[in-house]
N, CA, C and O atoms as CSV, one atom per row, in Angstrom:
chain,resi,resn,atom,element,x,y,z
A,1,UNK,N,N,-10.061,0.618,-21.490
A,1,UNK,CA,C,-9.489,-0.699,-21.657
A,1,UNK,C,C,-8.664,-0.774,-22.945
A,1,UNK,O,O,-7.511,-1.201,-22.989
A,2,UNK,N,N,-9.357,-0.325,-23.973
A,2,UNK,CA,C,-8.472,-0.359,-25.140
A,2,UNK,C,C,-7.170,0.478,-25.184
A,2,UNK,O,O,-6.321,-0.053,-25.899
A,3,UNK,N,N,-6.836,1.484,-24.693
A,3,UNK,CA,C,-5.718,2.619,-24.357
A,3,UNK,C,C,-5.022,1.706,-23.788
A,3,UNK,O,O,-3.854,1.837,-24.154
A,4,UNK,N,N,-5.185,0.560,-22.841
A,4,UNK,CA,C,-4.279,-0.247,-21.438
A,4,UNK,C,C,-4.036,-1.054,-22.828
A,4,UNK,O,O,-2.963,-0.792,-23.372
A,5,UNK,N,N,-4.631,-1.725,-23.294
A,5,UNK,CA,C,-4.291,-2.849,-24.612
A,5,UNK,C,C,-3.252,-2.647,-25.214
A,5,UNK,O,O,-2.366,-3.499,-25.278
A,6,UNK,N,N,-3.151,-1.176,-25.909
A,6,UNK,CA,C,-2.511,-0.206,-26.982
A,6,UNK,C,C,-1.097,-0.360,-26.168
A,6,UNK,O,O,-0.140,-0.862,-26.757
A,7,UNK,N,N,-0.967,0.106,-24.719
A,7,UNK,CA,C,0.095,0.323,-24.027
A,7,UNK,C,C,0.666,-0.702,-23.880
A,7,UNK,O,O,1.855,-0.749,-23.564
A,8,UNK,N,N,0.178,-1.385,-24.012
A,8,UNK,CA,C,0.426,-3.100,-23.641
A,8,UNK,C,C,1.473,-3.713,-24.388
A,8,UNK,O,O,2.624,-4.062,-24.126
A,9,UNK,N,N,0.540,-3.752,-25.673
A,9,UNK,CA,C,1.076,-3.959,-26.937
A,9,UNK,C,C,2.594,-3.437,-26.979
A,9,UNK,O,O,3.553,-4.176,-27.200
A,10,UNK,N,N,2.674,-2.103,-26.742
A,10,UNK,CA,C,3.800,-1.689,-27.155
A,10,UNK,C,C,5.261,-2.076,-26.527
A,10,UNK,O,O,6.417,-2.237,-26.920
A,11,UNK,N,N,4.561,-2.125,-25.401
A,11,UNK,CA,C,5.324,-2.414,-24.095
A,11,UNK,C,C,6.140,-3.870,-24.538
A,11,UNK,O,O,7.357,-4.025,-24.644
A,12,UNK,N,N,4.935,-4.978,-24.780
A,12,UNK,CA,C,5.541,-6.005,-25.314
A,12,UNK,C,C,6.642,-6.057,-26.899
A,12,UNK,O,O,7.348,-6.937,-27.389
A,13,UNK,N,N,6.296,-4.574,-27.315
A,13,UNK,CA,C,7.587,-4.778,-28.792
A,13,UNK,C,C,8.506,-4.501,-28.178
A,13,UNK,O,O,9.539,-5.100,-28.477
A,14,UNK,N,N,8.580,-3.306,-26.857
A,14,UNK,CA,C,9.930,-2.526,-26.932
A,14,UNK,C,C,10.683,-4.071,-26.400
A,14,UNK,O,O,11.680,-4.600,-26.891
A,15,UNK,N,N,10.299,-4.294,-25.875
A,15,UNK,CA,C,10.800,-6.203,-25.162
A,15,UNK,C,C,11.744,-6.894,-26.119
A,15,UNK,O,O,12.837,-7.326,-25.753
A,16,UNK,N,N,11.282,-6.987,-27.381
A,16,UNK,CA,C,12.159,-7.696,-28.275
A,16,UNK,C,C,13.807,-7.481,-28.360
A,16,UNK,O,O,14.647,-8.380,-28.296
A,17,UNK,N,N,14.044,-6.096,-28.515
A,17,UNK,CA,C,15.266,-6.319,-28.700
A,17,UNK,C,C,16.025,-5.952,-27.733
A,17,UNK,O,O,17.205,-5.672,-27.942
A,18,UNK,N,N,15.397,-5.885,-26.351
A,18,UNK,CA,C,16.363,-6.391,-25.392
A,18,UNK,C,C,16.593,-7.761,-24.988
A,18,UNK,O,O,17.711,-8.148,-24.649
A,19,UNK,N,N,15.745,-8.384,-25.008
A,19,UNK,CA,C,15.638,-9.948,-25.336
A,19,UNK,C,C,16.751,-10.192,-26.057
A,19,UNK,O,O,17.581,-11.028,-25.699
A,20,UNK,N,N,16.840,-9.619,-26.927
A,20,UNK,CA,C,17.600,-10.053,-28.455
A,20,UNK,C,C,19.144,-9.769,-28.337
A,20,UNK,O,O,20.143,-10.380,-28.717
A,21,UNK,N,N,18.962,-8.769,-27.758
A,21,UNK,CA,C,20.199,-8.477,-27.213
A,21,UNK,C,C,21.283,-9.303,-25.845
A,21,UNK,O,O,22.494,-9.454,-25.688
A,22,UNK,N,N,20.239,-9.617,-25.192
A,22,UNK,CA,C,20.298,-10.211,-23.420
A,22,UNK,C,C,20.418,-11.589,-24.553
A,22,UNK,O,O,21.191,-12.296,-23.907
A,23,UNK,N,N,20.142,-12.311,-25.734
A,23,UNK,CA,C,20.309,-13.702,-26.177
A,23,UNK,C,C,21.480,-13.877,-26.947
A,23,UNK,O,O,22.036,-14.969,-27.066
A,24,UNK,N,N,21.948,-12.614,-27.580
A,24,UNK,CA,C,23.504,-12.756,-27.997
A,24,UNK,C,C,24.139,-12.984,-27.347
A,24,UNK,O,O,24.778,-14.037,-27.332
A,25,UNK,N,N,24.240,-11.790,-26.287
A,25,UNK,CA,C,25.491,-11.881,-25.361
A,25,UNK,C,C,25.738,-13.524,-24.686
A,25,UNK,O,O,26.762,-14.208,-24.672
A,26,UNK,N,N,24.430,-13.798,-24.183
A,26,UNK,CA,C,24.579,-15.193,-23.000
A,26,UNK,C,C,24.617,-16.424,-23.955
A,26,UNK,O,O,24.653,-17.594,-23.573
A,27,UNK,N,N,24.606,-16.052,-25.090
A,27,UNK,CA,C,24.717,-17.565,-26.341
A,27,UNK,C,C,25.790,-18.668,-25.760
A,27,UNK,O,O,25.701,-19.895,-25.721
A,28,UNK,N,N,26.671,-17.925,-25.392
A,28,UNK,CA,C,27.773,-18.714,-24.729
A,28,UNK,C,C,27.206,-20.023,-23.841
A,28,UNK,O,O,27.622,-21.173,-23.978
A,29,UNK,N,N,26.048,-19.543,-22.798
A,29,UNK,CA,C,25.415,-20.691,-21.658
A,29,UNK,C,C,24.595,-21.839,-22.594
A,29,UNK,O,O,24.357,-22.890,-21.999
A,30,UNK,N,N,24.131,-21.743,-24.026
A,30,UNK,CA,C,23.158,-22.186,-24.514
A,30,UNK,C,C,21.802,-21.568,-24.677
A,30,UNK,O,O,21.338,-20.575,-24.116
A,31,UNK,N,N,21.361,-22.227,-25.408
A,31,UNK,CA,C,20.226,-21.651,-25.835
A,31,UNK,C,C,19.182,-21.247,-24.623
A,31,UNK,O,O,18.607,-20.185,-24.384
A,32,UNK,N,N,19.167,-22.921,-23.746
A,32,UNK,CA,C,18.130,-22.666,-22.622
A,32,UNK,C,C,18.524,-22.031,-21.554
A,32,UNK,O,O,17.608,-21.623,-20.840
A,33,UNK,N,N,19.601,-21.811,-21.209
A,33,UNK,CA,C,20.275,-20.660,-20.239
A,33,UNK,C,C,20.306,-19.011,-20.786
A,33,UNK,O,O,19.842,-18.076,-20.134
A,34,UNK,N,N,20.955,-18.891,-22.118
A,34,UNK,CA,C,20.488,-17.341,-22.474
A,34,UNK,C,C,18.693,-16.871,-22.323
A,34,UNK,O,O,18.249,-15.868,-21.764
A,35,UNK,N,N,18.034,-17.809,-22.919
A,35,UNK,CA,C,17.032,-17.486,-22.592
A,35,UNK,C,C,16.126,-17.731,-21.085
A,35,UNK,O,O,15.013,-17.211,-21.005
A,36,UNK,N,N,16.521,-18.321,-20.240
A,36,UNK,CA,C,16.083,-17.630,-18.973
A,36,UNK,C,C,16.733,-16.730,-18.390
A,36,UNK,O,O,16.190,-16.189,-17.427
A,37,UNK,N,N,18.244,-16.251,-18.845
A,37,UNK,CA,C,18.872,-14.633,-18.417
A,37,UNK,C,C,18.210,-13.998,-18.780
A,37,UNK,O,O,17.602,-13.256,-18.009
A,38,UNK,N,N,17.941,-13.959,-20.444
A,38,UNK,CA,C,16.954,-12.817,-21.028
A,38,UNK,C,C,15.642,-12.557,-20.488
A,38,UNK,O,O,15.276,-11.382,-20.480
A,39,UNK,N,N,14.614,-13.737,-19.885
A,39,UNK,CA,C,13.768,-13.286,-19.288
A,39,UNK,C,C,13.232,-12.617,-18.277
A,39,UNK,O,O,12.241,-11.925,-18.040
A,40,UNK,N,N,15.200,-13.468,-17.183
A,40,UNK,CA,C,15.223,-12.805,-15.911
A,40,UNK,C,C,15.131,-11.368,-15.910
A,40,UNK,O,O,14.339,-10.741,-15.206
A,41,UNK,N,N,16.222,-10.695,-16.971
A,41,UNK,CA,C,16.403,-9.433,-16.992
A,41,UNK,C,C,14.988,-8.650,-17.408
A,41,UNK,O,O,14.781,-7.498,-17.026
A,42,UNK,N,N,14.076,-9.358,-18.195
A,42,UNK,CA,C,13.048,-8.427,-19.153
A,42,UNK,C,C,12.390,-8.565,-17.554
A,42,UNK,O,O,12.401,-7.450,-17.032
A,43,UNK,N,N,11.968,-9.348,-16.875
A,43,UNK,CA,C,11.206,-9.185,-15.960
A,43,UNK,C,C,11.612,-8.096,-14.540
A,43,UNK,O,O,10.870,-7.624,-13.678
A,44,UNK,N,N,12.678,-7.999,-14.691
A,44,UNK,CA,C,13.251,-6.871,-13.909
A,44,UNK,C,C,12.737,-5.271,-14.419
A,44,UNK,O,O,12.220,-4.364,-13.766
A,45,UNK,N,N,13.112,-5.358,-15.835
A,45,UNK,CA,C,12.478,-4.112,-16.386
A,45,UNK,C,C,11.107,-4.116,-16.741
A,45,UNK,O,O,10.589,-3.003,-16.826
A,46,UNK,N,N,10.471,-4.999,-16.946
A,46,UNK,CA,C,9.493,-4.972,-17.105
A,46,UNK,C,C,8.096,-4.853,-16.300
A,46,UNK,O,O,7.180,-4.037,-16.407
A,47,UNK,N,N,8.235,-5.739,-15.628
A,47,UNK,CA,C,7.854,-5.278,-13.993
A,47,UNK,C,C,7.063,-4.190,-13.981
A,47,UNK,O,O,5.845,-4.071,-14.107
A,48,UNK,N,N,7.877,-3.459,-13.823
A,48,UNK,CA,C,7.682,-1.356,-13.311
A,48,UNK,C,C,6.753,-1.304,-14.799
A,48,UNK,O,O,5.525,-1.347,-14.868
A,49,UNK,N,N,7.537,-1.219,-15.723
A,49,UNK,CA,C,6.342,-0.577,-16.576
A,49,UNK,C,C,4.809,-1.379,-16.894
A,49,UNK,O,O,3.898,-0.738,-17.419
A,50,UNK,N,N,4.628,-2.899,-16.502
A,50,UNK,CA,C,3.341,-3.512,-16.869
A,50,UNK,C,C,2.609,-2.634,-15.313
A,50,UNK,O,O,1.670,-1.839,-15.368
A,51,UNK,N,N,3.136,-2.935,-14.393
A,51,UNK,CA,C,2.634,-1.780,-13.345
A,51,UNK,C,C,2.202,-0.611,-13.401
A,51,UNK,O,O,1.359,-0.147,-12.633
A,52,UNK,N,N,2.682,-0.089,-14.217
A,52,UNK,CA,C,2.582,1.249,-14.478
A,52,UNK,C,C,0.949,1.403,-15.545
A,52,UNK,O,O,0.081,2.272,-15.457
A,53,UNK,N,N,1.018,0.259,-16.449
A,53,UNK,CA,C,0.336,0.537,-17.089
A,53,UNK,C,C,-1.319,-0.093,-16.571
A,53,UNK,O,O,-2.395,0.456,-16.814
A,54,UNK,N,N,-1.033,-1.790,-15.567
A,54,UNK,CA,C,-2.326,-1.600,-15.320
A,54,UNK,C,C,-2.634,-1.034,-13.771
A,54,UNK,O,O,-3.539,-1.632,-13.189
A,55,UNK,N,N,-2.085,-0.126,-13.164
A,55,UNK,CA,C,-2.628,0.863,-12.130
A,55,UNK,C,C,-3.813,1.637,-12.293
A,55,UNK,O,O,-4.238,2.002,-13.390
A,56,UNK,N,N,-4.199,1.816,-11.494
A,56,UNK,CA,C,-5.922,2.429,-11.417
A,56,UNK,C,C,-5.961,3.430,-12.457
A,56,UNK,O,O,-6.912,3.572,-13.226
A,57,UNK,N,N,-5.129,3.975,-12.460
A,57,UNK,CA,C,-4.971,6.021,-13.075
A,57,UNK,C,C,-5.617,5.265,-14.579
A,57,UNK,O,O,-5.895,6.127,-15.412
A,58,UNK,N,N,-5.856,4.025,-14.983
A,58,UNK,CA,C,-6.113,4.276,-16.148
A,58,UNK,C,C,-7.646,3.361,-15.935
A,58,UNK,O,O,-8.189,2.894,-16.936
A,59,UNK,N,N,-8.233,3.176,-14.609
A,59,UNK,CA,C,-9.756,2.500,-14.645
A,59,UNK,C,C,-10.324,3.576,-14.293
A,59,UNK,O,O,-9.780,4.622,-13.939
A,60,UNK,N,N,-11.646,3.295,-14.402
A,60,UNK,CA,C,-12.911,3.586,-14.572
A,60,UNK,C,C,-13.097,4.204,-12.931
A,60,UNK,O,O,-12.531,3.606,-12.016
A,61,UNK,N,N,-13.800,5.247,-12.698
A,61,UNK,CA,C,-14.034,5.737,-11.246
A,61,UNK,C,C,-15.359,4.691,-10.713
A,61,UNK,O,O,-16.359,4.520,-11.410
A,62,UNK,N,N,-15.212,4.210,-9.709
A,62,UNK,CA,C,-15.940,2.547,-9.240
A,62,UNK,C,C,-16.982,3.809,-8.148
A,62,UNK,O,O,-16.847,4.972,-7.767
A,63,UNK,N,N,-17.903,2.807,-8.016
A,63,UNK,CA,C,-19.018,3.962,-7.326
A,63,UNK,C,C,-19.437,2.988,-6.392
A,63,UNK,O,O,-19.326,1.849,-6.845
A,64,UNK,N,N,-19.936,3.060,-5.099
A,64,UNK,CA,C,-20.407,2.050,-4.388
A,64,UNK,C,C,-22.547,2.552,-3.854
A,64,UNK,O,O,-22.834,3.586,-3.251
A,65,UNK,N,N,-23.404,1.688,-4.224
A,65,UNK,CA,C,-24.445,2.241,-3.982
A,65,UNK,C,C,-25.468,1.617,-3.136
A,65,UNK,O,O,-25.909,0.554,-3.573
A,66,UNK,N,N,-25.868,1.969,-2.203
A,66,UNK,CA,C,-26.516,1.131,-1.215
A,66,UNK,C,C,-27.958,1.476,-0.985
A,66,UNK,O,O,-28.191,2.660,-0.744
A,67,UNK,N,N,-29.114,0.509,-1.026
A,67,UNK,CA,C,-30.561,0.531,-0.853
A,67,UNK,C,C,-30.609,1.161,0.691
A,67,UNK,O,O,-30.098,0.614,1.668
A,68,UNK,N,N,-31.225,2.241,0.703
A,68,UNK,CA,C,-31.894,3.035,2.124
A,68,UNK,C,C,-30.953,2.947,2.955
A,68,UNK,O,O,-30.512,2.122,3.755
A,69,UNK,N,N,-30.673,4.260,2.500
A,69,UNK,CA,C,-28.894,4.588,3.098
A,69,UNK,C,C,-29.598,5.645,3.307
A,69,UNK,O,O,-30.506,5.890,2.511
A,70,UNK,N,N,-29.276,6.817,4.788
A,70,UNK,CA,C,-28.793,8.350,5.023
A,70,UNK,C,C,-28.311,9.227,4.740
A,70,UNK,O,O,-27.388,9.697,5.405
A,71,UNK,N,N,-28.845,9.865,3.449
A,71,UNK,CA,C,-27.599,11.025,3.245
A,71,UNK,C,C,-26.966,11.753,3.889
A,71,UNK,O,O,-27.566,12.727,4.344
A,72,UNK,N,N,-25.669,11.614,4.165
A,72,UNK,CA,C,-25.183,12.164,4.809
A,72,UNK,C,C,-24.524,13.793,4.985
A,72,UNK,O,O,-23.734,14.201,5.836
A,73,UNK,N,N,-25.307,14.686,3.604
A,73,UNK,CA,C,-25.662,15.818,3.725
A,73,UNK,C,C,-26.944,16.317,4.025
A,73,UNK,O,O,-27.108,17.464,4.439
A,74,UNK,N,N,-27.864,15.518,3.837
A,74,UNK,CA,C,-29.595,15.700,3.688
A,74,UNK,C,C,-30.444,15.524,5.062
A,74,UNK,O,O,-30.932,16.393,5.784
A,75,UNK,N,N,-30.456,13.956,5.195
A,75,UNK,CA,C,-30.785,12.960,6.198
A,75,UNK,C,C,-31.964,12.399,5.533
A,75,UNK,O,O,-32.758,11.780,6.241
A,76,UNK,N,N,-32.208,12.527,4.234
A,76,UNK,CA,C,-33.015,11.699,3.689
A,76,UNK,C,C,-32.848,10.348,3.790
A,76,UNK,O,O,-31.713,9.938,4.031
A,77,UNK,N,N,-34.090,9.269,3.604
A,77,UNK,CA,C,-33.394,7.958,3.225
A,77,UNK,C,C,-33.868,7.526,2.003
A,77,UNK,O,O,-35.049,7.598,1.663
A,78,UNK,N,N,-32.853,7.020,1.253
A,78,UNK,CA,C,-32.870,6.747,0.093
A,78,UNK,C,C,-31.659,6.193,-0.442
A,78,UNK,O,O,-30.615,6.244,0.209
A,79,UNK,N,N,-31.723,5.628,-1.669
A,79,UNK,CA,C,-30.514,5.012,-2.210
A,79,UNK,C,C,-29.294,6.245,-2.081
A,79,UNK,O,O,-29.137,7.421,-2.409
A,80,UNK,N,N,-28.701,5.367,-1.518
A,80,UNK,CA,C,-27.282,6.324,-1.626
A,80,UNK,C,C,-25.806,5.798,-2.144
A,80,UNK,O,O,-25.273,4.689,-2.123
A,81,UNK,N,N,-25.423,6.969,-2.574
A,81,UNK,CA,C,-24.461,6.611,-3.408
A,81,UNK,C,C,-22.986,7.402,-2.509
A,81,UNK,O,O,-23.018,8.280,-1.647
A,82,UNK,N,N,-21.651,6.610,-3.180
A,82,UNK,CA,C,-20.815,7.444,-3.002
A,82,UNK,C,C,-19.598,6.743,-3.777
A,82,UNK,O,O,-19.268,5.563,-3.652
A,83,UNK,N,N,-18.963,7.760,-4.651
A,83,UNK,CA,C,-17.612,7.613,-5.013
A,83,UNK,C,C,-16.468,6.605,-4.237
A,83,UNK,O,O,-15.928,7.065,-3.231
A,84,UNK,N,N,-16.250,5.803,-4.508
A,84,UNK,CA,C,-14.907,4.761,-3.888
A,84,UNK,C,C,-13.663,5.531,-4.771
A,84,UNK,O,O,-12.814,6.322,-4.362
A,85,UNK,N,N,-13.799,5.207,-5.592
A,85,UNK,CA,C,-12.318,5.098,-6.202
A,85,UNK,C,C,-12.271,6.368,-7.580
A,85,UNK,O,O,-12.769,6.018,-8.650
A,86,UNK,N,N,-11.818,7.432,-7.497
A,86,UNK,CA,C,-11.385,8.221,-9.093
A,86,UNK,C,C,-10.549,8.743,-9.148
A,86,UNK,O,O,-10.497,9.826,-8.567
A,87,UNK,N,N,-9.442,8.257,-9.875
A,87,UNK,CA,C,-7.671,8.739,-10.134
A,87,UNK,C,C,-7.205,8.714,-9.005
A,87,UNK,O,O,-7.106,7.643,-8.407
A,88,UNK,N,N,-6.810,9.891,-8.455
A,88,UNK,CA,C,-6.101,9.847,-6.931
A,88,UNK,C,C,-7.336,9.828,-5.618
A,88,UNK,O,O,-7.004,9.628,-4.449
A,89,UNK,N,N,-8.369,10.001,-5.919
A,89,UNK,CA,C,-9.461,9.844,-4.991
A,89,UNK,C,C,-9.295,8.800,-4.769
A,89,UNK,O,O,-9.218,8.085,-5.768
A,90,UNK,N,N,-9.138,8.063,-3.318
A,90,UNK,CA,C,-9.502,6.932,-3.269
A,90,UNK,C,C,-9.916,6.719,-1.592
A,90,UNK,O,O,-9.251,6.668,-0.557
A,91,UNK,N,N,-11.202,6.636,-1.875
A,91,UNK,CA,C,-11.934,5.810,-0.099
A,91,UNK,C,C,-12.092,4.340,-0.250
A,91,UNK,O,O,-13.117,4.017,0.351
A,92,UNK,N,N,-11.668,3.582,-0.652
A,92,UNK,CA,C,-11.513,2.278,-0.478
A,92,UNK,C,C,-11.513,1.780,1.059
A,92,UNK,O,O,-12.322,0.964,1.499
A,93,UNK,N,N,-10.591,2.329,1.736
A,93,UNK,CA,C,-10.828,2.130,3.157
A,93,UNK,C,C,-11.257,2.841,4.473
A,93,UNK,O,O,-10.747,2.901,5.592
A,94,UNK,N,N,-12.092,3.222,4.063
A,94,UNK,CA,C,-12.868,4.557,4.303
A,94,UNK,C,C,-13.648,3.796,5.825
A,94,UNK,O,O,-14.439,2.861,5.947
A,95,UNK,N,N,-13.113,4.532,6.631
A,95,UNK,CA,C,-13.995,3.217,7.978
A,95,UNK,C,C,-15.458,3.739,8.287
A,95,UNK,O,O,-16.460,3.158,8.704
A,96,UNK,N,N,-15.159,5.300,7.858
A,96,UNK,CA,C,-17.115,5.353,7.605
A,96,UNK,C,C,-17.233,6.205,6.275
A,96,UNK,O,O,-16.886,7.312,5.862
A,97,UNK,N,N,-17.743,5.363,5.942
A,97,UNK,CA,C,-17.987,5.668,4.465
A,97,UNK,C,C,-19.723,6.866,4.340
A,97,UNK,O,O,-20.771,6.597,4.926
A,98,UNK,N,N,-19.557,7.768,3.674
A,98,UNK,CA,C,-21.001,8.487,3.768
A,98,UNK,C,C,-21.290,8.414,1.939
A,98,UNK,O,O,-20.626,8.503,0.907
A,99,UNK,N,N,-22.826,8.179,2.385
A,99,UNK,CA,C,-23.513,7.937,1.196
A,99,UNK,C,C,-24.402,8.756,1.314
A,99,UNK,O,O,-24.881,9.106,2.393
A,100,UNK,N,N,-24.702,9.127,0.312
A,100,UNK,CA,C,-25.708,10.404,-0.537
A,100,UNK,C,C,-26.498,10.039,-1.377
A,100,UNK,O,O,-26.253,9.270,-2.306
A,101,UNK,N,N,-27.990,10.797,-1.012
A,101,UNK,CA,C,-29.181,11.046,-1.952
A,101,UNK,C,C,-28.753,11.310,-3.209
A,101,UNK,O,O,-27.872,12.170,-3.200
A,102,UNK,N,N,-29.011,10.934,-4.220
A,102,UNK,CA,C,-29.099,11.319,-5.613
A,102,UNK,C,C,-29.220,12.934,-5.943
A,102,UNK,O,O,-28.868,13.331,-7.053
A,103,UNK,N,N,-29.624,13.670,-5.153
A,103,UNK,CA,C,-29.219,14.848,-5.515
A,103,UNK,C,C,-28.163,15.111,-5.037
A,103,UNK,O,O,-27.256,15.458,-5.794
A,104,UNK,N,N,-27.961,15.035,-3.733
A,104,UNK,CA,C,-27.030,15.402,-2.807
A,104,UNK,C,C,-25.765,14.701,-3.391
A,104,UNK,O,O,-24.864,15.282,-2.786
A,105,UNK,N,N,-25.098,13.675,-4.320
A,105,UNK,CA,C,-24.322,13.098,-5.160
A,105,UNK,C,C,-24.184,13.830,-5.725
A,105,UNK,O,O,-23.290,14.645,-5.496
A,106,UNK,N,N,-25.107,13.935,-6.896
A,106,UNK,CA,C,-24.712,15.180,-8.052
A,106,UNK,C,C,-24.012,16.612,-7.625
A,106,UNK,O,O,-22.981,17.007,-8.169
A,107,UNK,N,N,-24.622,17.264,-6.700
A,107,UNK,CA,C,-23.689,18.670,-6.141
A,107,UNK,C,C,-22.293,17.767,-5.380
A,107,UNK,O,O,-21.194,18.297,-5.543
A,108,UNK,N,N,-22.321,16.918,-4.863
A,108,UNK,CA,C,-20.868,16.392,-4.514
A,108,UNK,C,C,-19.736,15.770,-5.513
A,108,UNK,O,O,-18.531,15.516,-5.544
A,109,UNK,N,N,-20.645,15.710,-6.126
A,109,UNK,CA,C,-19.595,14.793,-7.583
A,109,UNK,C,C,-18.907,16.255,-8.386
A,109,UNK,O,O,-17.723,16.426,-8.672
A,110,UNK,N,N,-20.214,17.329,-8.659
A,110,UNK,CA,C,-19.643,18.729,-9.213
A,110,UNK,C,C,-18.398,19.121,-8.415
A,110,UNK,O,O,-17.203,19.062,-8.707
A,111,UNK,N,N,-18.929,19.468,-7.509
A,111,UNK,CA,C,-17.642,19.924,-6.106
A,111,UNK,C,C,-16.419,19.030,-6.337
A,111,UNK,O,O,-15.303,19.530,-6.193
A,112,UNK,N,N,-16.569,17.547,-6.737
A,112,UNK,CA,C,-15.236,17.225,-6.966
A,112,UNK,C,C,-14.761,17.336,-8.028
A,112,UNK,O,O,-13.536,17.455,-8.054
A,113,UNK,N,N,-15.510,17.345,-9.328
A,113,UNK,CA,C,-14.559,17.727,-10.523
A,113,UNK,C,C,-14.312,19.076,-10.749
A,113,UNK,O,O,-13.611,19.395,-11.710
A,114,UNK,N,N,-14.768,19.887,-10.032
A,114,UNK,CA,C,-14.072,21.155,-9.942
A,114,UNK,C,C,-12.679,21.349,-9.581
A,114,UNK,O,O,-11.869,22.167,-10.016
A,115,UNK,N,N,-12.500,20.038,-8.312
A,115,UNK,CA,C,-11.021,20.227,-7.888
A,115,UNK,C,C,-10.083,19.194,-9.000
A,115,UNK,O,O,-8.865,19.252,-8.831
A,116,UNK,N,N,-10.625,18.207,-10.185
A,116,UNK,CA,C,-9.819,17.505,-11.025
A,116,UNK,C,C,-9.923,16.252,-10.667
A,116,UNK,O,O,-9.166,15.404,-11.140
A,117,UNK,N,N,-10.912,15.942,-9.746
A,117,UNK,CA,C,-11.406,14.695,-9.924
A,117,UNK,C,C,-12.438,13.993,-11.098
A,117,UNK,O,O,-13.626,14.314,-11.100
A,118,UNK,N,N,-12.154,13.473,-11.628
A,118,UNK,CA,C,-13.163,13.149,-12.983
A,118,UNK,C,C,-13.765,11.833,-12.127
A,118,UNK,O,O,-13.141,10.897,-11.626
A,119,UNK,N,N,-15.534,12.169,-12.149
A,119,UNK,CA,C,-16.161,11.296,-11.858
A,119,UNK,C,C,-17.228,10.114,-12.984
A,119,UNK,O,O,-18.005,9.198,-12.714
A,120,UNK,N,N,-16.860,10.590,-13.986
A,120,UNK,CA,C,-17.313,10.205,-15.242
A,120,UNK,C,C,-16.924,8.926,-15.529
A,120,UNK,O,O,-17.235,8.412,-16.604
């Protein structure tokens, strides 16, 4: 969260002096007309990069965990867990979703950060 803040922040300086710039030029319309050009335009560019910055790639990997669930490597029943969402992983719409024993998680979670999924 604090890294998205940091980006944030900055995002909002580089803003100024195109603003500043987009308020010279349109001085001509007035004050309250340059400044809704200038905003129009910052929001055009700006847009893409506040997007950019709050997109998933920078949350937390979301886990979904359900009371007396089937593992669906095991066939135990027990709380089961399973990864929804990490960086480009994403089962969000997963129409069958499989959930895993607590052990059977842990060797699946390894198996995925082996391939560069960070489940952490």
């Amino acid at each position: 969260m604090f890294r998205r803040y940091m980006l944030y922040l900055i995002r909002w300086q580089l803003s100024t002096p195109i603003l500043a710039v987009c308020l010279a030029w349109f001085i001509k319309f007035g004050n309250l007309w340059s400044t809704v050009i200038a905003n129009f335009i910052g929001g055009l560019i700006f847009f893409w990069v506040d997007r950019f910055i709050f997109s998933k790639r920078f949350d937390r990997p979301i886990w979904e965990i359900r009371e007396k669930s089937i593992c669906t490597d095991c066939g135990n029943t027990a709380r089961g867990y399973r990864l929804v969402v990490a960086g480009e992983y994403d089962r969000r719409n997963d129409p069958t979703p499989e959930f895993r024993c607590e052990k059977c998680s842990e060797l699946k979670a390894q198996a995925l950060q082996e391939t560069g999924v960070s489940v952490e």
